[in-house]
ZAGU-261699 format. One record per residue (C-alpha): residue in three letters; chain; x, y, z. Coordinates in steps of 0.1 Angstrom, whole numbers, plus 2048, in hexadecimal, padded with zeros to 3 digits. Example, Ala and Ser with C-alpha at 12.3 -4.5 7.8 and 13.67 -1.06 7.14 Angstrom:
BEGIN
ALA/A/87B/7D3/84E
SER/A/889/7F5/847
//
This chain:
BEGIN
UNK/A/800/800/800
UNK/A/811/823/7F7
UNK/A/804/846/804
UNK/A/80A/867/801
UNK/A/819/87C/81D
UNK/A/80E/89D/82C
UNK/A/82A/8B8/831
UNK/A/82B/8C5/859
UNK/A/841/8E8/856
UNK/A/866/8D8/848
UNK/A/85B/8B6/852
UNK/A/83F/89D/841
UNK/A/829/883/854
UNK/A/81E/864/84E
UNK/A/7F2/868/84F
UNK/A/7E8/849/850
UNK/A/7F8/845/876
UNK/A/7F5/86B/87E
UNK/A/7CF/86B/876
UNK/A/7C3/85B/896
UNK/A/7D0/874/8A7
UNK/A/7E4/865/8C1
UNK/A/806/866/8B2
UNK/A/81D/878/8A1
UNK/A/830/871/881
UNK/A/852/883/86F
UNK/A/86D/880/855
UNK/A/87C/899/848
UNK/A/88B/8A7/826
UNK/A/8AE/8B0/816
UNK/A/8A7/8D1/828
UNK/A/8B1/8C6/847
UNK/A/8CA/8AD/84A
UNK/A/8E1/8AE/86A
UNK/A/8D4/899/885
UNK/A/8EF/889/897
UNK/A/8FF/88F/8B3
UNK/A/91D/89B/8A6
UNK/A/90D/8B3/889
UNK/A/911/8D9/891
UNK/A/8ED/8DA/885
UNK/A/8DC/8C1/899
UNK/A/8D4/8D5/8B8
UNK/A/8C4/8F0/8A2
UNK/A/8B3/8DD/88D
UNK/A/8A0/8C5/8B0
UNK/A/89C/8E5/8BF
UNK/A/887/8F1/89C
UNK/A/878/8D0/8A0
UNK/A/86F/8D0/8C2
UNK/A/85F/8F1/8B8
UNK/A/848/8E6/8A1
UNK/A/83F/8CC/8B8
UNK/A/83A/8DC/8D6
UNK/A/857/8C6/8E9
UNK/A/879/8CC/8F5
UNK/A/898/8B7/8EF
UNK/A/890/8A7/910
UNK/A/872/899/903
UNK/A/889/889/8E4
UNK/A/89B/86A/8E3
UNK/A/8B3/860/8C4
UNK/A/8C3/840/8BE
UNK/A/8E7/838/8B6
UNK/A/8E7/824/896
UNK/A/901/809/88F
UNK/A/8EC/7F2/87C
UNK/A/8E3/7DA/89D
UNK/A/8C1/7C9/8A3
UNK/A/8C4/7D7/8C5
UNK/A/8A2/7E7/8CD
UNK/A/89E/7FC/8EC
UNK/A/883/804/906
UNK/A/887/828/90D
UNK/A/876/842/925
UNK/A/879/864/92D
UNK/A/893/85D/93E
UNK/A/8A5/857/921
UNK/A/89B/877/918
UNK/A/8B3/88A/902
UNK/A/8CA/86F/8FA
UNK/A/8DA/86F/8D7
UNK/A/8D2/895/8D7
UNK/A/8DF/8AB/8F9
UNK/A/8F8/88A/8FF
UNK/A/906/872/8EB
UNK/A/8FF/84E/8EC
UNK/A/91F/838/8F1
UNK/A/923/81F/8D2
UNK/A/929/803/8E7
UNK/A/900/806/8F3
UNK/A/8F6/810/8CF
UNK/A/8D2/804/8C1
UNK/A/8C1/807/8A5
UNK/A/89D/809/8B6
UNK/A/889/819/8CF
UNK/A/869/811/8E0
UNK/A/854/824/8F9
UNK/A/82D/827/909
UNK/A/834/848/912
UNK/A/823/865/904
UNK/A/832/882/8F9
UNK/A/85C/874/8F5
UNK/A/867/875/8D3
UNK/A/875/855/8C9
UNK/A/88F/85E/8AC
UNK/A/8A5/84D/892
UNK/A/8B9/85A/86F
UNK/A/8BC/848/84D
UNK/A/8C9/84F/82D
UNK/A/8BC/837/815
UNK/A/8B8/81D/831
UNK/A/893/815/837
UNK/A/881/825/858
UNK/A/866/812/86C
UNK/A/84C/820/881
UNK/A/834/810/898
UNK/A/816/814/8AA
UNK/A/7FD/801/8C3
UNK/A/7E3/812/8C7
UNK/A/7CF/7F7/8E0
UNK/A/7F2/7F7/8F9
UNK/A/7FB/81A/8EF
UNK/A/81B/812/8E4
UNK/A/836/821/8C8
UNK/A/856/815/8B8
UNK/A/870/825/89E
UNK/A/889/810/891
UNK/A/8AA/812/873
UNK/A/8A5/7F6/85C
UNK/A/8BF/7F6/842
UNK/A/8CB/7D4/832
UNK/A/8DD/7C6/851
UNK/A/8BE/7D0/86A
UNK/A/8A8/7C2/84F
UNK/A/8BF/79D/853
UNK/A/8BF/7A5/875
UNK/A/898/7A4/878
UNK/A/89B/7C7/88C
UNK/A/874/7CB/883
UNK/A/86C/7A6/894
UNK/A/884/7B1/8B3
UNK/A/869/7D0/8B4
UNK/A/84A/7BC/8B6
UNK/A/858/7A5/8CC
UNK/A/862/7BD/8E7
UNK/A/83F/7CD/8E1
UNK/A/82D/7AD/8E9
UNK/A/843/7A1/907
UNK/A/846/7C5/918
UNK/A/825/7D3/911
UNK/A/814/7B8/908
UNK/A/80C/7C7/8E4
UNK/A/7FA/7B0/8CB
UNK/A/809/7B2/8A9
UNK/A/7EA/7B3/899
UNK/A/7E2/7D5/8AA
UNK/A/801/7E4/8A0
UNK/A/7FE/7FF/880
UNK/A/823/7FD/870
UNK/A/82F/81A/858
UNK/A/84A/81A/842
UNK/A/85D/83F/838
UNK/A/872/844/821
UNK/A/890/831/817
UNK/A/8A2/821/7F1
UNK/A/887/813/7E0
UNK/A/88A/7EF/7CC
UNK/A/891/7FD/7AD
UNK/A/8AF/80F/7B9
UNK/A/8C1/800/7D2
UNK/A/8DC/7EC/7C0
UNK/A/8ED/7CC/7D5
UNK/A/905/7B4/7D3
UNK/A/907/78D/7D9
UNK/A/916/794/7F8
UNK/A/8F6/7A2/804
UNK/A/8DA/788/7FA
UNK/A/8F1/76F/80D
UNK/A/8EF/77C/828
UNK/A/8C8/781/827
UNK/A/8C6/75E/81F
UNK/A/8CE/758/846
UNK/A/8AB/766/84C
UNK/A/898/761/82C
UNK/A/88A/740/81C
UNK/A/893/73B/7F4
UNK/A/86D/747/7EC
UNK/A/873/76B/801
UNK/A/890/770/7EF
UNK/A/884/76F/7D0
UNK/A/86A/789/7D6
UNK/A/887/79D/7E8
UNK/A/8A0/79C/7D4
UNK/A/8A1/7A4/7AC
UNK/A/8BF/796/796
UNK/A/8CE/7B5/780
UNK/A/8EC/7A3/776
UNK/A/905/785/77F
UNK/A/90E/79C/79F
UNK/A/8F6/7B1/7A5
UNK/A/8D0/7B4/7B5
UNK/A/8BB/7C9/7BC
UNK/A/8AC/7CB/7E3
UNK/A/889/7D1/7E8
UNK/A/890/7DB/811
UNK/A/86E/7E5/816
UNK/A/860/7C4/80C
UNK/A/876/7B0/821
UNK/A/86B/7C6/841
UNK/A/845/7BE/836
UNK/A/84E/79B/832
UNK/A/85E/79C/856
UNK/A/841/7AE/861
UNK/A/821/798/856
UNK/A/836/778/860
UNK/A/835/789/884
UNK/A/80B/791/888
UNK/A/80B/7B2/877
UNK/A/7EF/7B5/860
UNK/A/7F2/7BF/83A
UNK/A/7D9/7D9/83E
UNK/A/7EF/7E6/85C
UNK/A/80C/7ED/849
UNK/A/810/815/838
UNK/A/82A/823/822
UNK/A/835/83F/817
UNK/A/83C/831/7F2
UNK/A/859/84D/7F2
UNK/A/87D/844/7EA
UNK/A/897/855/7F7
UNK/A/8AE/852/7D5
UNK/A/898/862/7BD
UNK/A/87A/86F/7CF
UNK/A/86F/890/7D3
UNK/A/84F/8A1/7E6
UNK/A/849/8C4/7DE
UNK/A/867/8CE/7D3
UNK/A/87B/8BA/7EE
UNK/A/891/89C/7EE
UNK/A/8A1/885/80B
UNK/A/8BF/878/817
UNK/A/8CF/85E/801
UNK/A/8F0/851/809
UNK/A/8F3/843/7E3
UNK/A/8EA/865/7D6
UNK/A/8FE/87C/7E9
UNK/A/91B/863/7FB
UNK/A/918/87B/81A
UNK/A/920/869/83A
UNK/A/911/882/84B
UNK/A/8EF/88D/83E
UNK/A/8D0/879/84B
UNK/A/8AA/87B/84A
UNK/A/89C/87D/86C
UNK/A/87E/862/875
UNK/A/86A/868/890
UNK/A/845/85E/8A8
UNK/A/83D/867/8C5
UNK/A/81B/863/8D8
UNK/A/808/87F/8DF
//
């Protein structure tokens, strides 16, 4: 299922989550692309944010990406983190989960594919980085898990939305890379996953493989959103995203973002 997005000031949202009400969906565009830590930028550009949201960098937690499965339960005690401190790489995850209202769970991509997640019966949110090695990884079944045995979230509750990230036309592989998704992936999923281009080469349809992960773990087809946006060659009124493969910036990311409200 692909949708279109509504624009919030510098950032868009995702409607089909945001429409209930309850939470609060972002990405953001090429305009804005220092989020880190260590980006001069990135404390001006949460502060705009926190603006616009009517929050303060207290109320934000980001995560520290290394391309784990690790998913962490965060409150507001962990508020801040990522953004007013930095998060030591040795506790880096690629995931955050919370049922508290109002904390800004946070994570950056740049062609990697974003996840967000919602239960509205247990009142319960999740943002997770899902690039190839968290898609291997199954970061997204981690998620659900920790939903259910925490919060006792039932998968078939939970609305999933995917934001923007290289779409399956574009993002280019090698050999190297359906190996390693065979670990995770029967013969039949990987041939809807992957597309031979050449002796070498594939291409990678990430967003499949998450939905794959997904429905095999209780979330419902009908439960499942995306944005239909790729961060390679997309553009939405006038503005692009971050895309590693476009701009080979190891430094410019697209912020994803929920919070409950």
């Amino acid at each position: 299922m692909k949708h279109t997005s509504v624009k919030l000031g510098r950032f868009f949202s995702i409607p089909q989550m945001d429409k209930r009400g309850c939470v609060k969906t972002l990405y953001t565009s090429s305009c804005d692309t220092a989020w880190n830590y260590e980006d001069d930028l990135a404390r001006e550009n949460f502060l705009a944010l926190g603006q616009q949201l009517g929050i303060s960098l207290e109320d934000m937690v980001k995560s520290k990406q290394t391309h784990t499965d690790i998913v962490k339960i965060v409150t507001h005690k962990n508020g801040g983190d990522g953004i007013l401190r930095p998060i030591d790489e040795a506790k880096a995850y690629d995931g955050l989960i919370t049922n508290e209202k109002n904390l800004l769970l946070c994570t950056v991509e740049a062609d990697c594919l974003p996840v967000y997640f919602y239960d509205p019966v247990k009142e319960v949110i999740a943002m997770v980085h899902s690039g190839w090695k968290g898609t291997v990884k199954k970061i997204s079944e981690i998620t659900i898990q920790k939903m259910r045995a925490t919060f006792s979230s039932n998968p078939q509750n939970i609305l999933v939305a995917i934001g923007p990230h290289i779409c399956k036309d574009c993002y280019e592989v090698g050999s190297d890379v359906l190996e390693e998704f065979r670990r995770s992936f029967d013969d039949q999923e990987l041939k809807k996953i992957f597309t031979p281009k050449n002796q070498e080469k594939y291409l990678l349809d990430l967003e499949l493989a998450v939905k794959i992960t997904l429905i095999k773990n209780g979330v419902s087809e009908k439960n499942i959103f995306s944005t239909g946006l790729c961060t390679l060659h997309s553009k939405v009124e006038g503005y692009d995203f971050c895309s590693y493969r476009r701009t080979k910036s190891k430094t410019e990311r697209m912020l994803t973002a929920i919070m409950m409200k």
